[in-house]
DRENPA-3360 file (N, C-alpha, C; in nm, 2 decimals, always signed):
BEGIN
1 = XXXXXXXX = +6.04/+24.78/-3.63/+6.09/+24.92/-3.61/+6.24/+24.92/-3.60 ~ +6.28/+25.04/-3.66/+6.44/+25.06/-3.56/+6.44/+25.19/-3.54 ~ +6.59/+25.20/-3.47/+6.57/+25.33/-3.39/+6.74/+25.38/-3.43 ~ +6.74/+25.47/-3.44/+6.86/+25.60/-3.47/+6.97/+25.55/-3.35 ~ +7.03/+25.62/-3.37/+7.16/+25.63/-3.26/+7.18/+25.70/-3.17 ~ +7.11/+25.77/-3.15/+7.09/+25.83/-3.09/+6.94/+25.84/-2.97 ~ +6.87/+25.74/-3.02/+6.72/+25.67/-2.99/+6.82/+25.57/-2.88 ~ +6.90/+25.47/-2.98/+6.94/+25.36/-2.87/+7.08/+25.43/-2.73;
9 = XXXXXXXX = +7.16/+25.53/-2.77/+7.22/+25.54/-2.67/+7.11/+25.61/-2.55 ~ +7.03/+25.64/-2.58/+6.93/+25.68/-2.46/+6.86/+25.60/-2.40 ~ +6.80/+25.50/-2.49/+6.75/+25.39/-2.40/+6.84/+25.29/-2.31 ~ +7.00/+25.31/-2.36/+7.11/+25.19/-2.28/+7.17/+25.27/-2.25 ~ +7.14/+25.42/-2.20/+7.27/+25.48/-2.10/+7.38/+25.50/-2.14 ~ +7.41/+25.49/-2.25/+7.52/+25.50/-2.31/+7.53/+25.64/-2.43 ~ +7.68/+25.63/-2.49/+7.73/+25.75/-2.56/+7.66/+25.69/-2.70 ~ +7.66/+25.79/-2.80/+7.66/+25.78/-2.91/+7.85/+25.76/-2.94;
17 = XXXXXXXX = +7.90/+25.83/-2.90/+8.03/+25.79/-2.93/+8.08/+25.63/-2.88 ~ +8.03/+25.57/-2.79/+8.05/+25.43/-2.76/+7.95/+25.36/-2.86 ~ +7.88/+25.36/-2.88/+7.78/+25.33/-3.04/+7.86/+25.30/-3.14 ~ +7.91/+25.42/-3.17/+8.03/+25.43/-3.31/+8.15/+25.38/-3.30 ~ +8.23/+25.32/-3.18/+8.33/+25.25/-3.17/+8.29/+25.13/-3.16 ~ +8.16/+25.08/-3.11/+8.13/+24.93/-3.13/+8.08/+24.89/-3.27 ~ +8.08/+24.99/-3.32/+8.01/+24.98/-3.46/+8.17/+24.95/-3.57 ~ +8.23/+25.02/-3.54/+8.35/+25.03/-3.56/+8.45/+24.89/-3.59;
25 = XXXXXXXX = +8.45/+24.87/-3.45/+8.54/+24.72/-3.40/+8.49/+24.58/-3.47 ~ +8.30/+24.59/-3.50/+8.26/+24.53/-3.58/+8.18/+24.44/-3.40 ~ +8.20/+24.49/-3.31/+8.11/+24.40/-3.19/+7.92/+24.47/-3.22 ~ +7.91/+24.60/-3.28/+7.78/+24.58/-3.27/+7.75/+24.66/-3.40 ~ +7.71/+24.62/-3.52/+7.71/+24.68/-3.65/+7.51/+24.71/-3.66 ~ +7.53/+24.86/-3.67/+7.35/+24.80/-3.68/+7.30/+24.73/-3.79 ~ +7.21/+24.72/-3.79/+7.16/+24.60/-3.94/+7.08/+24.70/-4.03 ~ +7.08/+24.83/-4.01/+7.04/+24.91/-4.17/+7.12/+25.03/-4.15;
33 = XXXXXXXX = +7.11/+25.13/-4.28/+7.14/+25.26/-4.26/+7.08/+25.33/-4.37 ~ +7.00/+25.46/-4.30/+6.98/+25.53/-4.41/+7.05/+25.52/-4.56 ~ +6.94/+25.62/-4.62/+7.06/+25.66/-4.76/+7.14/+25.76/-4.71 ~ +7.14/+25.80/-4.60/+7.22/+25.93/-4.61/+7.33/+25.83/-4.52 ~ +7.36/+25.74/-4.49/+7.43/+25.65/-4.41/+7.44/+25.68/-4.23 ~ +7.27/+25.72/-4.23/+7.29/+25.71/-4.08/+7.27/+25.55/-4.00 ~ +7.31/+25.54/-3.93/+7.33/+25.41/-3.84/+7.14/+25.41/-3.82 ~ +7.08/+25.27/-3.81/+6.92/+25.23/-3.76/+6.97/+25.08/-3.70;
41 = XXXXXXXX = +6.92/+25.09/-3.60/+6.95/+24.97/-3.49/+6.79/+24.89/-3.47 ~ +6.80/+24.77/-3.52/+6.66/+24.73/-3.46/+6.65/+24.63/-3.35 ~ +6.57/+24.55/-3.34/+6.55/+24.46/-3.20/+6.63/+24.41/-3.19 ~ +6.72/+24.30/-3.29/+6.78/+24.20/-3.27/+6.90/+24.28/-3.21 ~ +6.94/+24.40/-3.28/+7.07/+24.50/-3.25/+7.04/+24.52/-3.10 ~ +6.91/+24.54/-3.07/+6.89/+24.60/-2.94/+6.90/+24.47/-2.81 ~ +6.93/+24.34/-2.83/+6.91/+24.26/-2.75/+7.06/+24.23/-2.78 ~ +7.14/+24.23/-2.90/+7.27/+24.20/-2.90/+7.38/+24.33/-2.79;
49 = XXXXXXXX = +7.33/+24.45/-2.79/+7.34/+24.58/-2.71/+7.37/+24.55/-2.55 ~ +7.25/+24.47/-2.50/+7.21/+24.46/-2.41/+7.29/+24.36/-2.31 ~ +7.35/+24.24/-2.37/+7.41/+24.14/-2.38/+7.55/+24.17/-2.39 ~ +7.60/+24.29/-2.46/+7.75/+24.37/-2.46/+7.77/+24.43/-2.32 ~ +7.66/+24.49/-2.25/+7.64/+24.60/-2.14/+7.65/+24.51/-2.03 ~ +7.57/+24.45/-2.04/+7.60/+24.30/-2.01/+7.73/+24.25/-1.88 ~ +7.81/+24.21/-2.01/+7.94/+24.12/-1.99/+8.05/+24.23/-1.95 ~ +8.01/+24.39/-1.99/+8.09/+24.49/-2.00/+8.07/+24.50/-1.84;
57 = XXXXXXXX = +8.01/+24.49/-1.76/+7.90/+24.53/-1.62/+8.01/+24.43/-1.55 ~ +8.02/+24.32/-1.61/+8.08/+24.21/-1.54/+8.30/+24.23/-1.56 ~ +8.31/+24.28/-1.64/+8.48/+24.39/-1.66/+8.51/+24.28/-1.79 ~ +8.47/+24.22/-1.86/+8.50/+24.15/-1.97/+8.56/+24.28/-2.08 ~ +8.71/+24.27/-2.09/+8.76/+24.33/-2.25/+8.65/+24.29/-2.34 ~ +8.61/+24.41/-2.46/+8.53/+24.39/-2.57/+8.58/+24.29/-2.66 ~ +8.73/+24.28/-2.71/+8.77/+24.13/-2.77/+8.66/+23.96/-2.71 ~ +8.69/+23.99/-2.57/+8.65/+23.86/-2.50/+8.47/+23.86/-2.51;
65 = XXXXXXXX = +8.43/+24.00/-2.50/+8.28/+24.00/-2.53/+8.23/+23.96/-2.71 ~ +8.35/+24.02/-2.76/+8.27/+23.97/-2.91/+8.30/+23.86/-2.90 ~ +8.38/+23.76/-2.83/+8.39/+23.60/-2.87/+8.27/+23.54/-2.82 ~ +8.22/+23.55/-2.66/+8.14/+23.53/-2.61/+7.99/+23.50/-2.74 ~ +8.00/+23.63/-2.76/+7.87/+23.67/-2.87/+7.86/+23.58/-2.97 ~ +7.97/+23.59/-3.06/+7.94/+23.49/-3.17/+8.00/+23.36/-3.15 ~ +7.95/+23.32/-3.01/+8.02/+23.19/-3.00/+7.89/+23.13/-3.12 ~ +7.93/+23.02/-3.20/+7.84/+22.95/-3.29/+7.71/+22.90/-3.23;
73 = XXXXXXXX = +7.73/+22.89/-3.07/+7.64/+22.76/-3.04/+7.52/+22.86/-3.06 ~ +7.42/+22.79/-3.09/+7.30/+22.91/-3.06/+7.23/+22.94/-2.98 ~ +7.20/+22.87/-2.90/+7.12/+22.78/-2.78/+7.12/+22.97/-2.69 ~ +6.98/+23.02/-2.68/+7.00/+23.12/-2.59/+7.02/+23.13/-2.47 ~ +6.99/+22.94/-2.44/+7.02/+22.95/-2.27/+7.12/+22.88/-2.19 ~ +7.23/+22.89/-2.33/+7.39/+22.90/-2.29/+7.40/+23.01/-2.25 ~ +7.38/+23.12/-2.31/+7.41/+23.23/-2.22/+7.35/+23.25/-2.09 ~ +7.21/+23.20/-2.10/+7.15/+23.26/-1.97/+7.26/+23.18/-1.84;
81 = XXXXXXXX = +7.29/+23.03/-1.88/+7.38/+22.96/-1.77/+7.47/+23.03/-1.74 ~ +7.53/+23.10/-1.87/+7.65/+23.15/-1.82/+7.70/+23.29/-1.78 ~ +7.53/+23.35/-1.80/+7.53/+23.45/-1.70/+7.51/+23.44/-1.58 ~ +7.44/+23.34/-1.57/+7.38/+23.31/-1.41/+7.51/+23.27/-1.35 ~ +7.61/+23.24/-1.38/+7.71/+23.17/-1.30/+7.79/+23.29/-1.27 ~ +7.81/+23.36/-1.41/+7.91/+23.48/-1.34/+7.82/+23.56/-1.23 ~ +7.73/+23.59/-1.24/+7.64/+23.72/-1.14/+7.65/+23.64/-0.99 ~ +7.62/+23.47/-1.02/+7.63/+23.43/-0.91/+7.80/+23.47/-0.82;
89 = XXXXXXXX = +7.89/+23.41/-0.89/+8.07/+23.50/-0.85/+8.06/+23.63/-0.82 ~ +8.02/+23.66/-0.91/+7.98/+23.83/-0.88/+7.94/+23.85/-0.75 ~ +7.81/+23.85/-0.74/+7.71/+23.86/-0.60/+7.87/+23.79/-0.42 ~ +7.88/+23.66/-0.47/+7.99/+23.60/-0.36/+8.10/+23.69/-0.34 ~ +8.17/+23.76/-0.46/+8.28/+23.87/-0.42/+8.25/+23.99/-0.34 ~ +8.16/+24.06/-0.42/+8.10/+24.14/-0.32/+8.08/+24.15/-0.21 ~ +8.00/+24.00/-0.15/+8.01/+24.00/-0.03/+8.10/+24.01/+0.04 ~ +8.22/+23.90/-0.01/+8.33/+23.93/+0.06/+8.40/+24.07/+0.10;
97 = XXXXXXXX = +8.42/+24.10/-0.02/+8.46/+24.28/-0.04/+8.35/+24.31/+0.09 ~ +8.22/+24.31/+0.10/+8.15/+24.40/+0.24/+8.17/+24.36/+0.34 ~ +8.20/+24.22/+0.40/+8.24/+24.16/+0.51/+8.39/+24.21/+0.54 ~ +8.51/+24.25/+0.43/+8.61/+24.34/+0.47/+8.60/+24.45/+0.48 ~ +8.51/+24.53/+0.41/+8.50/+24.68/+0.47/+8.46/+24.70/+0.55 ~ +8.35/+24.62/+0.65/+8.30/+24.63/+0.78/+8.39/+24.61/+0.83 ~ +8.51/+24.51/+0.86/+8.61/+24.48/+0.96/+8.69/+24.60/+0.93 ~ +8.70/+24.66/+0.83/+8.80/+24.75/+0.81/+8.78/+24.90/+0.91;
105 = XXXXXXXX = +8.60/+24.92/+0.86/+8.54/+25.01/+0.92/+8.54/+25.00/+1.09 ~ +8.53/+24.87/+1.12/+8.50/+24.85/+1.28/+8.68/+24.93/+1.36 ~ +8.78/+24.85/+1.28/+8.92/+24.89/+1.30/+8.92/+25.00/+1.30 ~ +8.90/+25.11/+1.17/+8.89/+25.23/+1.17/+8.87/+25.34/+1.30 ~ +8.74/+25.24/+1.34/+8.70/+25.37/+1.45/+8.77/+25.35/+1.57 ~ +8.85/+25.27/+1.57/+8.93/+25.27/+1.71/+8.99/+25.36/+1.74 ~ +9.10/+25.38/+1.59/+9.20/+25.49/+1.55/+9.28/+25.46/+1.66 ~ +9.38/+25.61/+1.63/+9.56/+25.63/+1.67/+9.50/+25.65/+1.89;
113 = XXXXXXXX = +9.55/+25.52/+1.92/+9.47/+25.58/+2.08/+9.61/+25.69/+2.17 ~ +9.56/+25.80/+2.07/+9.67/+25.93/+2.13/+9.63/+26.04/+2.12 ~ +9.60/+26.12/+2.24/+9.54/+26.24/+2.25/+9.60/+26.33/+2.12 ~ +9.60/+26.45/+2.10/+9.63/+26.57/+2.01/+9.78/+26.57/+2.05 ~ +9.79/+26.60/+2.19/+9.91/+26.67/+2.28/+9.99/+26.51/+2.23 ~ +9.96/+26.42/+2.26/+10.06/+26.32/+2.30/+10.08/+26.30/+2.12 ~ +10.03/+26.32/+2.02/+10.05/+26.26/+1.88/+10.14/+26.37/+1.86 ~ +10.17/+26.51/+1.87/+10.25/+26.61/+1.89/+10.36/+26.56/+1.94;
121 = XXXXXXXX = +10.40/+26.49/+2.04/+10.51/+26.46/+2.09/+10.57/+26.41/+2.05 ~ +10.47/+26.26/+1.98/+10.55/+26.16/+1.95/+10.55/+26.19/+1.81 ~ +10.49/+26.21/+1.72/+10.51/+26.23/+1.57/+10.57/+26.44/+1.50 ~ +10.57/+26.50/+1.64/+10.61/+26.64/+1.59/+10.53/+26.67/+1.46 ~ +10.52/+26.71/+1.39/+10.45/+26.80/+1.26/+10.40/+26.72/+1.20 ~ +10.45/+26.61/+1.19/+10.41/+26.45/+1.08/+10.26/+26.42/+1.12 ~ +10.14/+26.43/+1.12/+10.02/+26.40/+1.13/+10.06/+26.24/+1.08 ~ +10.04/+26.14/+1.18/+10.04/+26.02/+1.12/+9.89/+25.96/+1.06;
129 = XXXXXXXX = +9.77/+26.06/+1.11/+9.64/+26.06/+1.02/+9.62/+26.15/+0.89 ~ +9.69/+26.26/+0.87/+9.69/+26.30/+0.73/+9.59/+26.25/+0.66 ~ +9.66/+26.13/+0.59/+9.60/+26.08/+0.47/+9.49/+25.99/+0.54 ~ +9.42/+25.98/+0.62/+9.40/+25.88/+0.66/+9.22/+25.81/+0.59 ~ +9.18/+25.89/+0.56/+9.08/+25.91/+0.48/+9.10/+25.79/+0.30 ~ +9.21/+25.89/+0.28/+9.27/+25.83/+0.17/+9.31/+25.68/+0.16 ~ +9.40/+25.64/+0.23/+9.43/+25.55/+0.28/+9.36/+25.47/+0.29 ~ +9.25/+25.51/+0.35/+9.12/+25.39/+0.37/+9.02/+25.36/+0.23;
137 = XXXXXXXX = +9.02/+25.47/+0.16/+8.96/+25.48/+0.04/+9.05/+25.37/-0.05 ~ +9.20/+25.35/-0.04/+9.28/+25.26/-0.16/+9.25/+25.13/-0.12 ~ +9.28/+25.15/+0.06/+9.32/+24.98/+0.11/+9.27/+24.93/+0.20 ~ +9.12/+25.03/+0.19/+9.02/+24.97/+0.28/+8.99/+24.85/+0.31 ~ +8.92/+24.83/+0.20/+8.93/+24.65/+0.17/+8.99/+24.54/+0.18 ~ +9.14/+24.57/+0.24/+9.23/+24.49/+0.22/+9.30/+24.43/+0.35 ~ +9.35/+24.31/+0.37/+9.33/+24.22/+0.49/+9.46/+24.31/+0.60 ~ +9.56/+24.37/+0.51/+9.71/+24.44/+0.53/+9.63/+24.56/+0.62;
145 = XXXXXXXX = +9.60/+24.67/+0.55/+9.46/+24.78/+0.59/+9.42/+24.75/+0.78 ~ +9.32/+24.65/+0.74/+9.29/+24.61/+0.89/+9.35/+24.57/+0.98 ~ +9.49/+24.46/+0.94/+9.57/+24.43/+1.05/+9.64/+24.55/+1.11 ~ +9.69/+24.62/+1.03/+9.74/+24.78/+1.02/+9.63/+24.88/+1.17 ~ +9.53/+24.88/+1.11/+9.45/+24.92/+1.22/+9.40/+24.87/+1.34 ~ +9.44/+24.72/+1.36/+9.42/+24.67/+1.48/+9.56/+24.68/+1.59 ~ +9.67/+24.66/+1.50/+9.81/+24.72/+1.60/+9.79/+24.85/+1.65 ~ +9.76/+24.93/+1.52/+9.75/+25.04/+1.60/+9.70/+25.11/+1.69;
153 = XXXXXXXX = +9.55/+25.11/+1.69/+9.45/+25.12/+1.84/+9.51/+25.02/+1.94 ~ +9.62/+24.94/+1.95/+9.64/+24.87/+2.09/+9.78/+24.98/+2.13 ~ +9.80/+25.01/+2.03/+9.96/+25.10/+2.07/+9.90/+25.19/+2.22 ~ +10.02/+25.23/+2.26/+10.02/+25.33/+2.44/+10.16/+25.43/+2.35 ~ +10.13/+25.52/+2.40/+10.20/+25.65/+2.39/+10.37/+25.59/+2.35 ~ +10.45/+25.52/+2.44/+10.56/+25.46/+2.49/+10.58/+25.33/+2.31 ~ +10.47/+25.26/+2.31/+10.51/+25.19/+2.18/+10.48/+25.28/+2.06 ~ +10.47/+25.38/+2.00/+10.47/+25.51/+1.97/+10.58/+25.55/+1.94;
161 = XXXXXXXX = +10.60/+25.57/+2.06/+10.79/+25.69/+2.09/+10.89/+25.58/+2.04 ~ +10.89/+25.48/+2.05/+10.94/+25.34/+2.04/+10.94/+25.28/+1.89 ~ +10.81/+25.30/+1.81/+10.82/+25.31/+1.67/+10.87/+25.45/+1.63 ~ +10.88/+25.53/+1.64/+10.95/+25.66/+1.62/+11.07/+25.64/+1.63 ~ +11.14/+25.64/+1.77/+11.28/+25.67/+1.78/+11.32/+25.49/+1.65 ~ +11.28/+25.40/+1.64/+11.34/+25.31/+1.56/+11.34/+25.37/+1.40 ~ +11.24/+25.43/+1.37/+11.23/+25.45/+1.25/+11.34/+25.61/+1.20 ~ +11.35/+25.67/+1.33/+11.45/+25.79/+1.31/+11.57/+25.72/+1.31;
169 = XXXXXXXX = +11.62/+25.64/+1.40/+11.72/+25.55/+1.35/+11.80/+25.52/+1.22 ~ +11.69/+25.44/+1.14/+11.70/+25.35/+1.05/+11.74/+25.50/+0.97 ~ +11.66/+25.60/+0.97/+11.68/+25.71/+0.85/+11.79/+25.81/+0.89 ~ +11.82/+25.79/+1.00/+11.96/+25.85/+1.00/+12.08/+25.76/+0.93 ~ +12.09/+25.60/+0.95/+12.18/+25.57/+0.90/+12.17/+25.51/+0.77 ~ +12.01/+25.53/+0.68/+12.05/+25.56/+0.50/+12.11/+25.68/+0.49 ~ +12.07/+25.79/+0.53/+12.11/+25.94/+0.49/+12.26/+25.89/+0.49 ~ +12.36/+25.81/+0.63/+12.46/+25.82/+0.63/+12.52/+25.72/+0.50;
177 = XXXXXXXX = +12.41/+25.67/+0.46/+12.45/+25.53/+0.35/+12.48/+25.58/+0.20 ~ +12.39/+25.69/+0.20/+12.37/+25.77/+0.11/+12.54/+25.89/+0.06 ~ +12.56/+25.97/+0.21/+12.70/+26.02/+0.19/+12.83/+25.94/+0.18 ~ +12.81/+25.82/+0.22/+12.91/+25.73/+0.17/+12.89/+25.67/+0.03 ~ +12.76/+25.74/-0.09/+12.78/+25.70/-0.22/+12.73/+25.55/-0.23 ~ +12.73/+25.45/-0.14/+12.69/+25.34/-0.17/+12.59/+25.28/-0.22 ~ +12.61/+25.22/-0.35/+12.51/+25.19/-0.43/+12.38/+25.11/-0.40 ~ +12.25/+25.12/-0.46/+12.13/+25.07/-0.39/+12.18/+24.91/-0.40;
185 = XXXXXXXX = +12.24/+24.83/-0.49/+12.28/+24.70/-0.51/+12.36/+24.65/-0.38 ~ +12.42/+24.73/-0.32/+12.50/+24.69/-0.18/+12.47/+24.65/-0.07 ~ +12.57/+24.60/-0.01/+12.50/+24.48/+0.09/+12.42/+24.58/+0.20 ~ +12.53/+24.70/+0.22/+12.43/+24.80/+0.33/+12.31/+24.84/+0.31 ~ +12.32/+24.90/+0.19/+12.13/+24.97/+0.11/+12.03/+24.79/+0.13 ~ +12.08/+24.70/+0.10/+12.01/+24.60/+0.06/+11.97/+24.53/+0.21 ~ +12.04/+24.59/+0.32/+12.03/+24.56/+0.44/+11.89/+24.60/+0.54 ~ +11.94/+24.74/+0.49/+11.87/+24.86/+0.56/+11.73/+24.82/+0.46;
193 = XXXXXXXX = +11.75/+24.82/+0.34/+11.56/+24.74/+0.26/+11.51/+24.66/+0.37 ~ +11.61/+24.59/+0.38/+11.56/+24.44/+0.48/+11.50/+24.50/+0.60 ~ +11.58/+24.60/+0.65/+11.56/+24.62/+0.81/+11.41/+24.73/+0.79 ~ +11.40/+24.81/+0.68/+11.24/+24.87/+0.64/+11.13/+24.81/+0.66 ~ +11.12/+24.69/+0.55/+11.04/+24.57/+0.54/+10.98/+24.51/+0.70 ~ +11.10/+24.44/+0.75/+11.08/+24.39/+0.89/+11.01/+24.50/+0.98 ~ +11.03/+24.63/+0.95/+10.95/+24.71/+1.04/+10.84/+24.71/+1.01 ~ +10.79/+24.69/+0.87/+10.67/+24.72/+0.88/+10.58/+24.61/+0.95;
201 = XXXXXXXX = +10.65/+24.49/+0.89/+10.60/+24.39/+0.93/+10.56/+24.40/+1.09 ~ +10.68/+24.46/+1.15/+10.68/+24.44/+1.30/+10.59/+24.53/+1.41 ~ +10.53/+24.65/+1.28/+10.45/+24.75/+1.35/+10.32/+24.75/+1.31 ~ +10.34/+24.69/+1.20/+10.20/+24.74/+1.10/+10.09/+24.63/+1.00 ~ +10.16/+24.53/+0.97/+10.14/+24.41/+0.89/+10.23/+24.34/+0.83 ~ +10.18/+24.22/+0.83/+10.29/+24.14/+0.73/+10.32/+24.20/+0.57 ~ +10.44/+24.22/+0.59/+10.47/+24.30/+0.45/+10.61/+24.22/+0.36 ~ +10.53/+24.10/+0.30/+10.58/+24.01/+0.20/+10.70/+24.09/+0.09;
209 = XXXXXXXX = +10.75/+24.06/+0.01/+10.86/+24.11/-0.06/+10.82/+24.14/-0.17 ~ +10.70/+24.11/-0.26/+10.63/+24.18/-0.33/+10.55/+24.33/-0.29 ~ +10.51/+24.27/-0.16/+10.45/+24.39/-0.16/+10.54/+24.53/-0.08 ~ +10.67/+24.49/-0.04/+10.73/+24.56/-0.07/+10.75/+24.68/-0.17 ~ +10.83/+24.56/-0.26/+10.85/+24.60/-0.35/+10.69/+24.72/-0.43 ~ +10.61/+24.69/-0.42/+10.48/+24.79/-0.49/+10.55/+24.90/-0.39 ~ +10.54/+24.90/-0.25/+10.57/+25.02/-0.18/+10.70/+25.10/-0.24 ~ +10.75/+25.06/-0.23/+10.90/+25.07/-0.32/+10.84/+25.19/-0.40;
217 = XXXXXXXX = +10.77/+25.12/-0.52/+10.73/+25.18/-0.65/+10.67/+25.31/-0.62 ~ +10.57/+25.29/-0.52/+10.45/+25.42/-0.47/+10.57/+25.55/-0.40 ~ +10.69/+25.49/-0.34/+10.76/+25.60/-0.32/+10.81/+25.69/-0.38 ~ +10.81/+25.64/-0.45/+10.89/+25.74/-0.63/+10.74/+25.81/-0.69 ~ +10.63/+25.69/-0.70/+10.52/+25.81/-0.83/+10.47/+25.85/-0.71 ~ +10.46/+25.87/-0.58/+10.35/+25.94/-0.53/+10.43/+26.07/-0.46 ~ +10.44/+26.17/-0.51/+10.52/+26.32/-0.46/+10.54/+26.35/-0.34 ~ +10.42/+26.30/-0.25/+10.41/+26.32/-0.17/+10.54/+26.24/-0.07;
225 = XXXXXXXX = +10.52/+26.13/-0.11/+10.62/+25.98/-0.03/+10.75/+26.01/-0.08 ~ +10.76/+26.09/-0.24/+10.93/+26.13/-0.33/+10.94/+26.23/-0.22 ~ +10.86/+26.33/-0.12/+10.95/+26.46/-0.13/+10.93/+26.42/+0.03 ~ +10.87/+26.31/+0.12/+10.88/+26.26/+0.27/+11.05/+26.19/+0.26 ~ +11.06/+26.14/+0.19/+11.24/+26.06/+0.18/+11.29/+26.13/+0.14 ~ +11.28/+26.22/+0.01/+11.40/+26.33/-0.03/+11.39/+26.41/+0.06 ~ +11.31/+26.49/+0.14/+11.40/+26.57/+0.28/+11.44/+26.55/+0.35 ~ +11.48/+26.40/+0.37/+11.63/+26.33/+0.45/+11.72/+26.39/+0.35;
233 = XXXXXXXX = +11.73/+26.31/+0.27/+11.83/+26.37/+0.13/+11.81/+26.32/+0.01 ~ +11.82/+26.44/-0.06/+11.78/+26.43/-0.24/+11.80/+26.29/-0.29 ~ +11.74/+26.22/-0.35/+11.75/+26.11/-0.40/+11.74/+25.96/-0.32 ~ +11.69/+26.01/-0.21/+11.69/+25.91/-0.12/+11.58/+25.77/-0.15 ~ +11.45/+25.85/-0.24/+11.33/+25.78/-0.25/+11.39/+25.69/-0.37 ~ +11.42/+25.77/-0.45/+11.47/+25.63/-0.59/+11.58/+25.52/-0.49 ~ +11.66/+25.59/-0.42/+11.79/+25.49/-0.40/+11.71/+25.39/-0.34 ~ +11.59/+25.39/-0.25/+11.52/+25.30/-0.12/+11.46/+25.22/-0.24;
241 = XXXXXXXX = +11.40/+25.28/-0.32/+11.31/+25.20/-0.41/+11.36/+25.08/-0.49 ~ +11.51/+25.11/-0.55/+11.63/+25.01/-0.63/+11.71/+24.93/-0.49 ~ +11.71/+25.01/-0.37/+11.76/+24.87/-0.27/+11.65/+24.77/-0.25 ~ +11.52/+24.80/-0.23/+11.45/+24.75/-0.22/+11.44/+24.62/-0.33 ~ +11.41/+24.64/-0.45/+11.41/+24.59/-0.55/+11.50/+24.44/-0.57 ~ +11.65/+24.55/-0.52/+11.76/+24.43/-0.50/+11.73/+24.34/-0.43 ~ +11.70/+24.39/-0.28/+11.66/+24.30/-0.13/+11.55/+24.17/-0.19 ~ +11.50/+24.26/-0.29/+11.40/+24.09/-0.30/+11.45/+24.01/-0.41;
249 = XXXXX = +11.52/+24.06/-0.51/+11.63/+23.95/-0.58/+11.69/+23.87/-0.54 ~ +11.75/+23.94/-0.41/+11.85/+23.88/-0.31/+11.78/+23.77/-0.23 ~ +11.64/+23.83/-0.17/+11.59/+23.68/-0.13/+11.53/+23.59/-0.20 ~ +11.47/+23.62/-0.32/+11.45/+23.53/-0.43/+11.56/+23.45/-0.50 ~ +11.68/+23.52/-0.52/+11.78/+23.40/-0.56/+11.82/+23.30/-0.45;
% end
């Protein structure tokens, strides 16, 4: 038998339009076509399909799937080994990934231990849970995430006011870094990166100089984080982002 293109994208969940681009690249060619040149897929097409969805399930680029495929050997239970091994990695990651979002989740529910009135005080209009939803949705999973939320539910009102008044600090004297024109490459901008970094470290997690540097980056594309630094002052999010940058050249060289 074979079946239309329309027959097989329904049986594999898939587009007719992903049909015609694997057909395309030459990863899944069916083996007849009408005379009017419609695509007909038969079994062997339909187990080669299956075997694409496969490897695709597991994030393999289609380059790396077509090699897989026509590896020469023929032996069909090379592949089965070598699926069994990735599903097995598979299955082990996951776990892991669920054993972090539990810790993440357990952290979570501790939260900010600060009434309404007292988060008013100490944060004024700045909701330090905002995003907090969000937040957990990017970096739930991640070891940074949970230590993040385990400092935080031990905080008291006093270590709070304490992270505040330090962090108002620090942003009073870029803004002043800023009217004195000094470039993000300078020892003061490249200071004050330093003295950013170490806070976070000091309040929130260890925050390595790569991963700085990503924060760096997220301050500029995320609008929200461009227009929390630009209303200290205009341009403040790019300049933090290129001190930054520097500060880890600086400790890399």
């Amino acid at each position: 038998m074979s079946y239309s293109v329309g027959q097989v994208a329904g049986f594999a969940g898939v587009t007719v339009r992903t049909l015609h681009h694997y057909d395309e690249i030459g990863l899944l060619v069916p083996g007849d076509r009408t005379y009017a040149g419609h695509r007909r897929y038969d079994d062997t097409d339909l187990d080669r399909l299956q075997q694409i969805l496969f490897y695709r399930e597991l994030g393999f680029p289609l380059d790396e799937v077509a090699a897989l495929l026509d590896d020469p050997d023929p032996d069909p239970r090379a592949h089965l080994r070598r699926q069994h091994e990735l599903l097995t990695a598979r299955i082990e990651k996951l776990q892991k990934m669920a054993a972090a979002v539990e810790h993440a989740m357990e952290a979570r529910s501790m939260g900010i231990n600060l009434t309404p009135e007292e988060k008013f005080e100490v944060f004024g209009n700045n909701d330090p849970e905002q995003y907090a939803e969000e937040v957990e949705a990017r970096w739930g999973d991640t070891e940074a995430y949970a230590e993040s939320q385990r400092r935080a539910a031990s905080y008291t009102k006093e270590d709070w006011k304490r992270l505040q008044a330090e962090s108002d600090e620090w942003s009073r004297r870029y803004v002043a870094l800023l009217a004195d024109a000094e470039p993000p490459a300078g020892e003061r901008a490249m200071d004050l990166a330093e003295e950013h970094r170490r806070h976070i470290s000091t309040w929130f997690y260890e925050c390595g100089y790569e991963m700085h540097e990503c924060l760096g980056d997220m301050y500029v594309r995320d609008e929200r984080f461009r227009a929390f630094y630009d209303a200290m002052r205009p341009g403040l999010a790019e300049h933090l982002r290129d001190a930054i940058r520097g500060n880890t050249a600086r400790h890399r060289a």
